[in-house]
Chimera marker file (.cmm) of the C-alpha trace (Angstrom):
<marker_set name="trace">
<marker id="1" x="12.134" y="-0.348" z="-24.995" r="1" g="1" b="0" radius="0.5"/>
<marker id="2" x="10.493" y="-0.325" z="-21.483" r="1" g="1" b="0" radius="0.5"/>
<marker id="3" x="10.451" y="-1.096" z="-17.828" r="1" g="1" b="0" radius="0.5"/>
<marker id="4" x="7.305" y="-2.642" z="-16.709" r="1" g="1" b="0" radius="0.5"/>
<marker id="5" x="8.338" y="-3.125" z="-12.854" r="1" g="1" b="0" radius="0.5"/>
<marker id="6" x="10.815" y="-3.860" z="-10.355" r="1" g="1" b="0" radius="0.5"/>
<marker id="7" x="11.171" y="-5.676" z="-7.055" r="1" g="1" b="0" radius="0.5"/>
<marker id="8" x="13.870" y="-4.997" z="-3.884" r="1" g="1" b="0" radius="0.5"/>
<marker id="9" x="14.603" y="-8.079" z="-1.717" r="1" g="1" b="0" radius="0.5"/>
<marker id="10" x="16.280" y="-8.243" z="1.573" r="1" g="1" b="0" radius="0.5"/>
<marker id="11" x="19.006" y="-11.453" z="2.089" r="1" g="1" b="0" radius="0.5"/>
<marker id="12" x="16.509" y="-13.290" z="3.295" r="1" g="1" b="0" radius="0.5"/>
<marker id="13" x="13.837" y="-12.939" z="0.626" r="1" g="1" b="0" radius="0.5"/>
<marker id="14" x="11.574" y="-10.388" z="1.877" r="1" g="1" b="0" radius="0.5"/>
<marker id="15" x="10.064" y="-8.115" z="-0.139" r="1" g="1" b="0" radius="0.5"/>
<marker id="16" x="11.133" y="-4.788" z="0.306" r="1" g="1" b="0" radius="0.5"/>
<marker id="17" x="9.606" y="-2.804" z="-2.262" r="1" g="1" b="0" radius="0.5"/>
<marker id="18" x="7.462" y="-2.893" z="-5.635" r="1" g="1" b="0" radius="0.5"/>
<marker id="19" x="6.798" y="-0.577" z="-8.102" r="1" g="1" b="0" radius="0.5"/>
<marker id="20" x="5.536" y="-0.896" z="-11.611" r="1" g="1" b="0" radius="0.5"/>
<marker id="21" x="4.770" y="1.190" z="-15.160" r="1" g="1" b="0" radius="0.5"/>
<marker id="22" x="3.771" y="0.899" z="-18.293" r="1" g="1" b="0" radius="0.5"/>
<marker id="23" x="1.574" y="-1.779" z="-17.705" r="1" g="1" b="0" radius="0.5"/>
<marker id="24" x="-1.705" y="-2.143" z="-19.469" r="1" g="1" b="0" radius="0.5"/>
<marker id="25" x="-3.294" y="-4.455" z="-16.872" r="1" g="1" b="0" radius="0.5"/>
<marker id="26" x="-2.190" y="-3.664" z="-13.126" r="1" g="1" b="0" radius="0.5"/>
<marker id="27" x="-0.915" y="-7.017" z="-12.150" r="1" g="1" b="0" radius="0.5"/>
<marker id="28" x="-2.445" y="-7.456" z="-8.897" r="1" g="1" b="0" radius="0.5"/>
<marker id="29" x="0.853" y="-8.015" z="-7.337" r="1" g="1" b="0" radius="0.5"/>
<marker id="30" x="0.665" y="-8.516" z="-3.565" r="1" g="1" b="0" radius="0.5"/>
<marker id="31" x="3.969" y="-8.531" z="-1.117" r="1" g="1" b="0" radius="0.5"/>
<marker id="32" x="3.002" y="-12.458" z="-0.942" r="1" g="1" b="0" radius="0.5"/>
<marker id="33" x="3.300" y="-13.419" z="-4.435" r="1" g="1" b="0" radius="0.5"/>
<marker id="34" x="6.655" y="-11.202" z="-5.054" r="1" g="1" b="0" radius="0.5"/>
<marker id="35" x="8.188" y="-14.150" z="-2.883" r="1" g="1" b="0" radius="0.5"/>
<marker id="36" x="7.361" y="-16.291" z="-6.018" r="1" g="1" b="0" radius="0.5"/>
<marker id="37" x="9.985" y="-13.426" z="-7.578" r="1" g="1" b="0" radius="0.5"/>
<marker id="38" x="12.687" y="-14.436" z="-5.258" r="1" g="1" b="0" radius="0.5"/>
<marker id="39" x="11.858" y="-18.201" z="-5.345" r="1" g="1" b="0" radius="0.5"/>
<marker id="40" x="12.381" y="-18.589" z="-8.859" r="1" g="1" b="0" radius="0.5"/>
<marker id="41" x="15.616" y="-16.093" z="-8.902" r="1" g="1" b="0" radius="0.5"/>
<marker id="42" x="17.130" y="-18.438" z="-6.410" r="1" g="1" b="0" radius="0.5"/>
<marker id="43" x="16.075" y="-21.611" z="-7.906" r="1" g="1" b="0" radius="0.5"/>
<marker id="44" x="17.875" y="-21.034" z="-11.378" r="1" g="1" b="0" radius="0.5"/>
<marker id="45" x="20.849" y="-18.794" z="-10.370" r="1" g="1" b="0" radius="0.5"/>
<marker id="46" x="24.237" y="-21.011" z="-10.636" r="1" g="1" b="0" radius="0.5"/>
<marker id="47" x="26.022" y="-22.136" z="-7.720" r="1" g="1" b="0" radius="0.5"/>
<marker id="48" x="28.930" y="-20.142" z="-9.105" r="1" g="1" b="0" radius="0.5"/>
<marker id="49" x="28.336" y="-16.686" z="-7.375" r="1" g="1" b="0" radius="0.5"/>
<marker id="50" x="31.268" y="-15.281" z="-9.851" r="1" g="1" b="0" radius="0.5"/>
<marker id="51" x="29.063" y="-15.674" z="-12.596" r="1" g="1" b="0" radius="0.5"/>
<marker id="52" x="25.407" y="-15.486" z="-10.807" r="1" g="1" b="0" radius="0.5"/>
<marker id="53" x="22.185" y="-15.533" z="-12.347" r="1" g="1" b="0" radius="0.5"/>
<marker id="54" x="21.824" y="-12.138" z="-14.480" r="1" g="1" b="0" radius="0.5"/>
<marker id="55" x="18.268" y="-12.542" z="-16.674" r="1" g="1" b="0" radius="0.5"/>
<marker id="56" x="15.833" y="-14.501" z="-18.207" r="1" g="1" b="0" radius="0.5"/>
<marker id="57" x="13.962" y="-13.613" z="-21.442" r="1" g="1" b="0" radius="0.5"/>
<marker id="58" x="10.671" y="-15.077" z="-22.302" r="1" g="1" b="0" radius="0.5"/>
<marker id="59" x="8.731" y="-13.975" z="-25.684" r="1" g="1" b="0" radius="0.5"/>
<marker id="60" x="6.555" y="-11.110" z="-23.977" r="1" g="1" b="0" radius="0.5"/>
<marker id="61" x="9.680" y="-9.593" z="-21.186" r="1" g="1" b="0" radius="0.5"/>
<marker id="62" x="13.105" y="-10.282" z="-19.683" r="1" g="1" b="0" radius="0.5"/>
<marker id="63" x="13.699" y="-10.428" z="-16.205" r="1" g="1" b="0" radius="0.5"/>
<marker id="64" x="16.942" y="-8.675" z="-14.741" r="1" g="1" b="0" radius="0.5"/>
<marker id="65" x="18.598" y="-9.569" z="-11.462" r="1" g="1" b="0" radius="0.5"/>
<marker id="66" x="21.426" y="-8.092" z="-9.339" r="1" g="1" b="0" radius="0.5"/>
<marker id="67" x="22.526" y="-9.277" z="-6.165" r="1" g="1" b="0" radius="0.5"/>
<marker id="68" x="24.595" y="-6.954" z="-3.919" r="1" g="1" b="0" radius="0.5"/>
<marker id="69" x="27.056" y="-8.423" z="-1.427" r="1" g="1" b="0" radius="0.5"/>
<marker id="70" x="24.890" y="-7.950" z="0.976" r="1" g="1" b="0" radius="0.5"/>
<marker id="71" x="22.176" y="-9.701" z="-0.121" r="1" g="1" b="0" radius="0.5"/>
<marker id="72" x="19.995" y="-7.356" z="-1.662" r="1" g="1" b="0" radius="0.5"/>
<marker id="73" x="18.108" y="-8.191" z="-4.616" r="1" g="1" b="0" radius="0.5"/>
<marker id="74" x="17.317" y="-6.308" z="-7.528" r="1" g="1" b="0" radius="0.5"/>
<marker id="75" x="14.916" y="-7.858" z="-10.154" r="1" g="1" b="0" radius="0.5"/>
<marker id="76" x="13.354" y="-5.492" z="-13.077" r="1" g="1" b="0" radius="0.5"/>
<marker id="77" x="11.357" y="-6.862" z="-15.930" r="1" g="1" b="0" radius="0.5"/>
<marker id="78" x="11.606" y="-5.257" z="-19.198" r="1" g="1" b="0" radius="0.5"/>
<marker id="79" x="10.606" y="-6.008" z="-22.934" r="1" g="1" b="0" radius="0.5"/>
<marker id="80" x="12.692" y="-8.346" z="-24.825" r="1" g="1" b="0" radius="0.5"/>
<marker id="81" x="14.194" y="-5.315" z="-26.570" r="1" g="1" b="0" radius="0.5"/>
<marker id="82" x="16.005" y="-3.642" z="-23.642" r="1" g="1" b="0" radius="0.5"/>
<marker id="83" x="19.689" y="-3.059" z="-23.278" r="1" g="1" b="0" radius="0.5"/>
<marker id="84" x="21.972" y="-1.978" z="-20.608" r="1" g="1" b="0" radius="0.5"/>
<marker id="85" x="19.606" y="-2.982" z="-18.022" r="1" g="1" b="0" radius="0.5"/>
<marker id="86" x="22.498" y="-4.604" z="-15.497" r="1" g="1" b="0" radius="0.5"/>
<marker id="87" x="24.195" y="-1.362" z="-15.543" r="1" g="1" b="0" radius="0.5"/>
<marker id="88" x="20.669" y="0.620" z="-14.886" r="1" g="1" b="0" radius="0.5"/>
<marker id="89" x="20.403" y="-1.536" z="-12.046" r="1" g="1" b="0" radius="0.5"/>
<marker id="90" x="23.635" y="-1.705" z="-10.325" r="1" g="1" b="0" radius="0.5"/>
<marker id="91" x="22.632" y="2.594" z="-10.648" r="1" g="1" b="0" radius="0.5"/>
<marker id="92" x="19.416" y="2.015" z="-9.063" r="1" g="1" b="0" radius="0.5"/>
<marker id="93" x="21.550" y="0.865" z="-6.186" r="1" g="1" b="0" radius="0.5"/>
<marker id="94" x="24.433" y="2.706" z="-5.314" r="1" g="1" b="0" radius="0.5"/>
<marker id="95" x="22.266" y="6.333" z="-6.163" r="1" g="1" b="0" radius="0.5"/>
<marker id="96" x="18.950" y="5.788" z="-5.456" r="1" g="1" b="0" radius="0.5"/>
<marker id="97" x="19.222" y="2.906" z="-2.855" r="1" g="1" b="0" radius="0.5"/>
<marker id="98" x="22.205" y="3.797" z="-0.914" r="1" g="1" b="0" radius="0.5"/>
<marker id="99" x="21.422" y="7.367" z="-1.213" r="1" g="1" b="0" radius="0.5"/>
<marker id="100" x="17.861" y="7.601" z="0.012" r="1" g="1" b="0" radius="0.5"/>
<marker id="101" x="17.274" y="4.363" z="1.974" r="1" g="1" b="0" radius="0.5"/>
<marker id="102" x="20.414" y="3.318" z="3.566" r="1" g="1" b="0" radius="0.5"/>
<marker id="103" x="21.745" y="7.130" z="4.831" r="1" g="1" b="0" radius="0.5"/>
<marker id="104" x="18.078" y="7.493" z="5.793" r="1" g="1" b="0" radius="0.5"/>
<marker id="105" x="18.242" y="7.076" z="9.499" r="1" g="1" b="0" radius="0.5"/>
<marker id="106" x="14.411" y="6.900" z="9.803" r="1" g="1" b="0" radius="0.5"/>
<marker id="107" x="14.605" y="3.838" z="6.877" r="1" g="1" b="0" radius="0.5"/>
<marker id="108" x="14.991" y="-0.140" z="8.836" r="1" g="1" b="0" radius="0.5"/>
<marker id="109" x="16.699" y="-1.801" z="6.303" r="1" g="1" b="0" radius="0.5"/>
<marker id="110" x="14.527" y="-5.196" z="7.114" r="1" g="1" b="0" radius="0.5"/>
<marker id="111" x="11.430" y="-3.641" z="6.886" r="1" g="1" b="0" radius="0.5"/>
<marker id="112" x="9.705" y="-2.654" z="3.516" r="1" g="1" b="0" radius="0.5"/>
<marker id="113" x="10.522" y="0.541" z="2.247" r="1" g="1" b="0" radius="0.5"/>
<marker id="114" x="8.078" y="3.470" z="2.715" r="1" g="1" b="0" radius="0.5"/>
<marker id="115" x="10.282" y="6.409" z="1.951" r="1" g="1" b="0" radius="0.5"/>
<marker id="116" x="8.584" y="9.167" z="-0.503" r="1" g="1" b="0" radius="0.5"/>
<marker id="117" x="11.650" y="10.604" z="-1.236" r="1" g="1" b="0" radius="0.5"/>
<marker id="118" x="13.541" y="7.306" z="-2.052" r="1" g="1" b="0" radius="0.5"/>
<marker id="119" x="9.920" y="6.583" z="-4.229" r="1" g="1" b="0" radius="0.5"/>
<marker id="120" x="10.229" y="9.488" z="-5.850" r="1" g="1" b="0" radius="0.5"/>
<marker id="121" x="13.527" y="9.728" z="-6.570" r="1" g="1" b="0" radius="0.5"/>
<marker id="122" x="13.625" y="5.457" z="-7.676" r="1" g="1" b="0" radius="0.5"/>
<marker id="123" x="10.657" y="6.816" z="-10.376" r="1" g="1" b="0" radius="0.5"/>
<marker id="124" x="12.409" y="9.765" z="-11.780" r="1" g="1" b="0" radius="0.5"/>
<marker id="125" x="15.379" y="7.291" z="-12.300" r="1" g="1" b="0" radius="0.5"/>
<marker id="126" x="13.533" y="4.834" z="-14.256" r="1" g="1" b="0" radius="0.5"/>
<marker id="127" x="11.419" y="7.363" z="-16.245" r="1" g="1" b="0" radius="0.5"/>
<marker id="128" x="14.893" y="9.389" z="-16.724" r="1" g="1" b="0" radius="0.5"/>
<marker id="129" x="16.567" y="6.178" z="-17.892" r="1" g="1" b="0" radius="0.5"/>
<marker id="130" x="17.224" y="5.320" z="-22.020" r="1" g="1" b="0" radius="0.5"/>
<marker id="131" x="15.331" y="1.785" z="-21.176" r="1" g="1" b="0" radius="0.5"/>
<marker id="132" x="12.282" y="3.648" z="-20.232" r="1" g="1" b="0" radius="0.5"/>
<marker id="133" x="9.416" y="4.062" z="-22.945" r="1" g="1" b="0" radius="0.5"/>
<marker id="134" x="5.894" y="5.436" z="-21.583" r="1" g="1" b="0" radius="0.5"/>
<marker id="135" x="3.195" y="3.162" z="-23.181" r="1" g="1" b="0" radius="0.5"/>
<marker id="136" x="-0.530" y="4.211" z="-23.514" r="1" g="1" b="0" radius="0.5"/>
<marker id="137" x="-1.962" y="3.200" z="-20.251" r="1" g="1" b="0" radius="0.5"/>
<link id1="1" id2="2" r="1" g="1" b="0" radius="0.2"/>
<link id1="2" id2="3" r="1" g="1" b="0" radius="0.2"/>
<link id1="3" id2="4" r="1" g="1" b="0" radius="0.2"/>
<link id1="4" id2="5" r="1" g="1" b="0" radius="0.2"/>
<link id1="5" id2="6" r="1" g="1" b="0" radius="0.2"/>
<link id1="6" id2="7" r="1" g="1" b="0" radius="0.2"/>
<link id1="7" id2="8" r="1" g="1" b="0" radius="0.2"/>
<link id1="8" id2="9" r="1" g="1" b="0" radius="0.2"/>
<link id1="9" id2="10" r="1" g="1" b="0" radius="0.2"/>
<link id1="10" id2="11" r="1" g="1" b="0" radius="0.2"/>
<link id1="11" id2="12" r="1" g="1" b="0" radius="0.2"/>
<link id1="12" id2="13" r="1" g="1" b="0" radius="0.2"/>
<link id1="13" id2="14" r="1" g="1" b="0" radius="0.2"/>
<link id1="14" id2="15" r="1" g="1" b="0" radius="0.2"/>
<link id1="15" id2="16" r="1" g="1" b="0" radius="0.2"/>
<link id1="16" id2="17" r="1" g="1" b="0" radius="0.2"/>
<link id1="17" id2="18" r="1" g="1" b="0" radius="0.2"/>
<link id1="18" id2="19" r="1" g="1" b="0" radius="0.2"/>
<link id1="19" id2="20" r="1" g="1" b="0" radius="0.2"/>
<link id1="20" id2="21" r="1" g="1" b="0" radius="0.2"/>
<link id1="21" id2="22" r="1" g="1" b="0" radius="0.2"/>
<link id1="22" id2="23" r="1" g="1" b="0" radius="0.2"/>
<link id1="23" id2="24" r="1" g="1" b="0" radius="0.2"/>
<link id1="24" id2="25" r="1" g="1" b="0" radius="0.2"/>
<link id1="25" id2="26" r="1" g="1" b="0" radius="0.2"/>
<link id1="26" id2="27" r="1" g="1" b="0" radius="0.2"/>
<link id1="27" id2="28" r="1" g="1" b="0" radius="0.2"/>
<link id1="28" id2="29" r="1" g="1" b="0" radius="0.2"/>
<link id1="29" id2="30" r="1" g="1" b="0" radius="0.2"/>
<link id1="30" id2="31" r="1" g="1" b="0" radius="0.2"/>
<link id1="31" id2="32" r="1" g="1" b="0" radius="0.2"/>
<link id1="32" id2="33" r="1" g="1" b="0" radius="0.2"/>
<link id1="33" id2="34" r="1" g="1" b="0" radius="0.2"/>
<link id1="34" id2="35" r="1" g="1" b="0" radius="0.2"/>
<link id1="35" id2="36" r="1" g="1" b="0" radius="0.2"/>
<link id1="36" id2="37" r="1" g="1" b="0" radius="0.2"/>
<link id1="37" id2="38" r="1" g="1" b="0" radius="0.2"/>
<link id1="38" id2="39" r="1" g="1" b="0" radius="0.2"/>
<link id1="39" id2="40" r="1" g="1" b="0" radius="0.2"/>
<link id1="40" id2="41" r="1" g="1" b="0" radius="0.2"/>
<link id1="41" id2="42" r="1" g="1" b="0" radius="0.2"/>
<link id1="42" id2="43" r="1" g="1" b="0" radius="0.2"/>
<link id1="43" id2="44" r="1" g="1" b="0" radius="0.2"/>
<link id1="44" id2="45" r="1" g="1" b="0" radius="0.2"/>
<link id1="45" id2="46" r="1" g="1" b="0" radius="0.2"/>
<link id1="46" id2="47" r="1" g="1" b="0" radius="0.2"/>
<link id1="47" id2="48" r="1" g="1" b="0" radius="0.2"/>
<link id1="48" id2="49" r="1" g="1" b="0" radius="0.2"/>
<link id1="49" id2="50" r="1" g="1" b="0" radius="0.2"/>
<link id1="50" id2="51" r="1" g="1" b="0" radius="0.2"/>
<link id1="51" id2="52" r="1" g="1" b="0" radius="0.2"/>
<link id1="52" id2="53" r="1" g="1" b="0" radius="0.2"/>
<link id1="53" id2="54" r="1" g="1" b="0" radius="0.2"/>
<link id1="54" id2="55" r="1" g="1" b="0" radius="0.2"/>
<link id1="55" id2="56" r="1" g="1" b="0" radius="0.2"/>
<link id1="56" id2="57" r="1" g="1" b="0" radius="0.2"/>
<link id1="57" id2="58" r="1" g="1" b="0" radius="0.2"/>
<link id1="58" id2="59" r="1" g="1" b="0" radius="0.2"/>
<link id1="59" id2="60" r="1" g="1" b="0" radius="0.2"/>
<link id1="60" id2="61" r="1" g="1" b="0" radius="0.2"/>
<link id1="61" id2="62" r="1" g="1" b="0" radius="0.2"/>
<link id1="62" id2="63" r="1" g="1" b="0" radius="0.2"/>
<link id1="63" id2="64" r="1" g="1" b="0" radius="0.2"/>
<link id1="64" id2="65" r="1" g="1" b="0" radius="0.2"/>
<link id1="65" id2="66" r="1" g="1" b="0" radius="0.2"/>
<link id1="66" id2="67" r="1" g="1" b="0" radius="0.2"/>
<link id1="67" id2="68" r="1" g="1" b="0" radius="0.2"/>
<link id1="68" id2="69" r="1" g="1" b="0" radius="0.2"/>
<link id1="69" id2="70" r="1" g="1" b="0" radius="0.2"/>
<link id1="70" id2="71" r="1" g="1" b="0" radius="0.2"/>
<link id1="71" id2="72" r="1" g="1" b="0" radius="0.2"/>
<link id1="72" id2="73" r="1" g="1" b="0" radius="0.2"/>
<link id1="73" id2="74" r="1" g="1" b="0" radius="0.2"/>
<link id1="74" id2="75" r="1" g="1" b="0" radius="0.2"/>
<link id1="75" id2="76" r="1" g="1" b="0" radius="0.2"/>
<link id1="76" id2="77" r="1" g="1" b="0" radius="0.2"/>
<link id1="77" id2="78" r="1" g="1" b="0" radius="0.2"/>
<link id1="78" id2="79" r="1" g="1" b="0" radius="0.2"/>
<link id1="79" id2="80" r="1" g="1" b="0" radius="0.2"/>
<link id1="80" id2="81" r="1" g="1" b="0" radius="0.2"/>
<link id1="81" id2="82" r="1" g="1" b="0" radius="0.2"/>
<link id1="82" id2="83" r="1" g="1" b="0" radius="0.2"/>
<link id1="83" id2="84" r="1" g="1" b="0" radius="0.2"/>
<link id1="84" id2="85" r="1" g="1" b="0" radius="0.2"/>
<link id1="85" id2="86" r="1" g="1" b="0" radius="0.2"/>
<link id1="86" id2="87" r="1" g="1" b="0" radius="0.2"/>
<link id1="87" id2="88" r="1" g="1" b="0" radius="0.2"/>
<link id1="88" id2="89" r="1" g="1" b="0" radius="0.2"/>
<link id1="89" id2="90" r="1" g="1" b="0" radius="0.2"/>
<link id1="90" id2="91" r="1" g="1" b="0" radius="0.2"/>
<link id1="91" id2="92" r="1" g="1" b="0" radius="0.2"/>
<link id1="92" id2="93" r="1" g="1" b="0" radius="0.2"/>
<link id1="93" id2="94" r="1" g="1" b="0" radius="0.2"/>
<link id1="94" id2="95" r="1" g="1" b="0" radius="0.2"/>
<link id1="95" id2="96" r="1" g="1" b="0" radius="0.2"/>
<link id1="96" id2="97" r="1" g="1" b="0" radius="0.2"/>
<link id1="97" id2="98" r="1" g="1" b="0" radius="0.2"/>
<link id1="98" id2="99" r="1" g="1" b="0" radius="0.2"/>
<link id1="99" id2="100" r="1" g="1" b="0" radius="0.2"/>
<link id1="100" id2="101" r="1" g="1" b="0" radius="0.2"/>
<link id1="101" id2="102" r="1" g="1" b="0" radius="0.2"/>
<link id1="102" id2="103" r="1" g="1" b="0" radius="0.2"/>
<link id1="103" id2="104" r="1" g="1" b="0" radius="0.2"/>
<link id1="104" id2="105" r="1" g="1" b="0" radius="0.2"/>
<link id1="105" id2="106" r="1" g="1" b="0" radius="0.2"/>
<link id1="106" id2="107" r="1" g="1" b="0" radius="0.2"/>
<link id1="107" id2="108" r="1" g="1" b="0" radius="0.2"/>
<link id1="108" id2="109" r="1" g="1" b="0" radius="0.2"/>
<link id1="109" id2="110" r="1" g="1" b="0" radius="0.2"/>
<link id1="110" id2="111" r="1" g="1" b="0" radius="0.2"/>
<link id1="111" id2="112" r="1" g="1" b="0" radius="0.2"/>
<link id1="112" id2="113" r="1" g="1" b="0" radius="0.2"/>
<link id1="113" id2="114" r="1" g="1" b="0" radius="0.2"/>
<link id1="114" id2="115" r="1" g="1" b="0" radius="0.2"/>
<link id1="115" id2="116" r="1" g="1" b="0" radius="0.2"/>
<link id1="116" id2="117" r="1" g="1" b="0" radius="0.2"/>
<link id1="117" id2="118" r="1" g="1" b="0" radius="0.2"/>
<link id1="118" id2="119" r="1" g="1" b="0" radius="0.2"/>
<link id1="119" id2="120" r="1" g="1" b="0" radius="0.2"/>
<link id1="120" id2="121" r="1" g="1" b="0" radius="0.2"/>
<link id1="121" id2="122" r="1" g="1" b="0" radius="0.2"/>
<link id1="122" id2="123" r="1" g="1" b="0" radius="0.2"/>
<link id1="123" id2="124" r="1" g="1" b="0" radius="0.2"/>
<link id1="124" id2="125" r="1" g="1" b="0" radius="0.2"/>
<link id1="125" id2="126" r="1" g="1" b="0" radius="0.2"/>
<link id1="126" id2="127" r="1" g="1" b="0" radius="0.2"/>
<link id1="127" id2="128" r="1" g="1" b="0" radius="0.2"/>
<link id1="128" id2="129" r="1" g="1" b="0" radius="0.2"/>
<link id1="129" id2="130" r="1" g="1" b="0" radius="0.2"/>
<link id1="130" id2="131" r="1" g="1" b="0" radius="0.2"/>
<link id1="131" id2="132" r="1" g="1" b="0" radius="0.2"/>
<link id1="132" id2="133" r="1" g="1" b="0" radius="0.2"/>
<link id1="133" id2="134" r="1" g="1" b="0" radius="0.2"/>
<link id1="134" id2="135" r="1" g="1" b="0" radius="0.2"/>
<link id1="135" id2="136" r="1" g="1" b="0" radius="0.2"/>
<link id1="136" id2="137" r="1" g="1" b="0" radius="0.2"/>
</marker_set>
């Protein structure tokens, strides 16, 4: 199992943040193309927020989404093997997220997040994590 990246979203679709391992190829993401992220997240979630759109597996990862009630947007791809992502998510949030980006005073919440700490702390989480699985780079 392993976590090859994940992407924060403000409500309105903004990229907030990006962050990836265990990748053999660095992606080239820019802020720009995460929007692609978003647009397809929003494009096949149901209308039903009860339910909402939770992942998408292809043959090579699975995506993972949460959305908070505010609006924030989680999405973290992952092999195809991975389990227990939702809840490593919805952890991401309330202790890494709400602890060292929203109780920051010196964070914006619209603007993309440049806190070392909450970087920092958001990597030991994921390397911490049972999903996580360092690959030769």
């Amino acid at each position: 199992m392993t976590v090859y990246n994940i992407y924060i979203f403000d409500k309105a679709g903004t990229l907030l943040y990006y962050e990836e391992w265990n990748r053999l190829k660095q992606s080239g993401m820019t802020r720009g193309r995460g929007g692609k992220t978003n647009s397809f997240v929003s494009k096949i979630s149901p209308t039903d927020t009860k339910e909402g759109f939770l992942c998408y597996k292809t043959s090579k990862y699975t995506l993972h989404f949460l959305e908070t009630p505010s609006g924030l947007k989680f999405v973290i791809n992952t092999d195809v093997h991975s389990q227990g992502v939702r809840e490593l998510l919805q952890q991401i949030y309330n202790q890494v997220y709400v602890e060292y980006v929203v109780k920051n005073p010196l964070c914006n919440l619209s603007q993309p997040i440049q806190s070392e700490l909450f970087k920092s702390n958001l990597d030991s989480y994921i390397k911490q994590s049972p999903i996580f699985l360092s690959k030769a780079l």
